[in-house]
N, C-alpha and C positions, 0 to 999 in steps of 0.2 A: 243095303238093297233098295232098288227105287221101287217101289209096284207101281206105278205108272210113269211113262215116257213124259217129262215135262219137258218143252217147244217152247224158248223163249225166243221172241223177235226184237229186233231192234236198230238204231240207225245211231250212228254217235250223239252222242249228248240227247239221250231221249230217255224217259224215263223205262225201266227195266222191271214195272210191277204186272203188266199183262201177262198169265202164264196160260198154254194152253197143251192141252193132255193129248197126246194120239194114241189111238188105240189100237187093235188089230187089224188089219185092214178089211176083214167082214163085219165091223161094228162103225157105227155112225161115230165121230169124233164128238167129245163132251168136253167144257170149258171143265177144270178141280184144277184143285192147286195138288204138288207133286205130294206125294208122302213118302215120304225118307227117313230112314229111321238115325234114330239116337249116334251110331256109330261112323256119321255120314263125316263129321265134321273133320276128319284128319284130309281127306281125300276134296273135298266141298270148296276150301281155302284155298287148297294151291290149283283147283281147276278153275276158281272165281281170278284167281292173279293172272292164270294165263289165258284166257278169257279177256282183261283188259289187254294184256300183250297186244293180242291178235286186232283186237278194235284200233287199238292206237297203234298197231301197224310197228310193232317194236323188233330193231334186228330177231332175224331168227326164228320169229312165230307169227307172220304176217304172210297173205297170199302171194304169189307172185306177180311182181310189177305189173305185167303188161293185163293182168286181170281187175286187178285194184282201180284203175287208171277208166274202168269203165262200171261202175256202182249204175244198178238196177236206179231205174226214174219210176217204179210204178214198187210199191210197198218196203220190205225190208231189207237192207243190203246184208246184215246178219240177221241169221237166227241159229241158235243153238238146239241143243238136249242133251239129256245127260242118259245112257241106251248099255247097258252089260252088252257089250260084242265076246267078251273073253269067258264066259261062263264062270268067274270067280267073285258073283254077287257084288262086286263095284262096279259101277258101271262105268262107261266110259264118255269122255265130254266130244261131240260131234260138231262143227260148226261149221256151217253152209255160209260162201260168199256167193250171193245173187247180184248178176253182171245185169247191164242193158240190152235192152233188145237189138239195139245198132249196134253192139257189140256182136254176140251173139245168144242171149238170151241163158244162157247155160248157169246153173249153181254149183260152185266146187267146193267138193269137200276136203277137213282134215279130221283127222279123229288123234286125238291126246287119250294117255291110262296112264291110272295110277300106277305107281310102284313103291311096294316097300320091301326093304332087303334089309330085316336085324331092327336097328332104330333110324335106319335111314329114308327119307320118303322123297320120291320125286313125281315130277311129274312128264311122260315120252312123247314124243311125235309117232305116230304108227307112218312105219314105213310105204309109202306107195299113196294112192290118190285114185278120185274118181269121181266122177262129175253127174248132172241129170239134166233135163228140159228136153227141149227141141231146137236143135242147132237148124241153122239152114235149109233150104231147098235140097235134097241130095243129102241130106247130112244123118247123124244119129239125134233117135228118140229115145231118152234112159229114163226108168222111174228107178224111185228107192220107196220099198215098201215094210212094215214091218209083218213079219208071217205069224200065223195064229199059235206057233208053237213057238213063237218069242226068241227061236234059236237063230241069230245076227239078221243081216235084212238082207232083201229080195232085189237084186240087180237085176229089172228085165229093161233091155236094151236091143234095138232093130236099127237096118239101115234104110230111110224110107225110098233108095236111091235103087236096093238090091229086093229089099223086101224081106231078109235073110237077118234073124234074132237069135238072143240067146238069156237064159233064163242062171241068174244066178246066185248062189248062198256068200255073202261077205260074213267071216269073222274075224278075229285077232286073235293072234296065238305070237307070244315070244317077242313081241315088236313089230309083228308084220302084219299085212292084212289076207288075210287066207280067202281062199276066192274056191268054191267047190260049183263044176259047169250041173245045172237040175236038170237042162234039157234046153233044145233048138228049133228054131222054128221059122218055117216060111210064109212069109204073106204074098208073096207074089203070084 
């Protein structure tokens, strides 16, 4: 079990010891290192292996091309955290690639979970994807938030084009990513 959500950022070949905690989204974010308990280590190893996958861009666990192809010029191209989406006390590894803004400014995510079946352990791709920022003129604005009741994160996403949103609960269930609509909403 994590009790707190550790956010770690980073650029290739940069050192990986700044850790930073988020916390509920009604609470002011505080620098702690994660605390993780004792049984962390079977699940910890093989998200640390795929974790470098993903930086070193290795068949099969790397964004795709035409995302890659444009790395943020203003802070971190990754950042990670380790977040229970599945309510089964491991969490699960999330990791944000943040594009340029002459791309289109947008952070895409993937989310990997553990699995263990008998004495067999691996580690999944969560099927499906979804992205945050502020795309374009016309385009969509998405935050990802964590909710006070820690149950998966908070998709609210508008079209600033329409004015027309939608508020909603992301979790993992079975290898997918489970999407429940909270409610809708006009700004126009």
């Amino acid at each position: 079990t994590v009790s707190s959500v550790a956010i770690k950022s980073f650029r290739k070949n940069i050192d990986f010891s700044d850790t930073y905690a988020e916390k509920p989204i009604v609470e002011e974010p505080t620098i702690e290192e994660p605390i993780i308990e004792e049984d962390s280590s079977d699940w910890m190893s093989l998200y640390m292996d795929v974790l470098d996958k993903v930086i070193n861009e290795e068949d099969g666990y790397s964004f795709d091309e035409y995302i890659r192809e444009y790395p943020t010029e203003y802070g971190d191209v990754f950042e990670y955290c380790f977040y229970d989406l599945s309510d089964d006390d491991i969490p699960e590894l999330l990791i944000r690639f943040n594009t340029a803004s002459s791309y289109n400014g947008m952070s895409y995510w993937k989310i990997f979970s553990y699995q263990k079946i008998g004495d067999r352990e691996d580690i999944i791709e969560i099927k499906g994807d979804f992205c945050e920022g502020t795309a374009s003129v016309g385009g969509t604005r998405t935050a990802v938030e964590i909710p006070v009741d820690k149950n998966g994160l908070i998709i609210t996403s508008f079209s600033s084009g329409t004015g027309l949103g939608e508020v909603e609960r992301l979790t993992v269930s079975n290898g997918y990513m489970q999407w429940e609509m909270i409610g809708e909403f006009d700004l126009s």
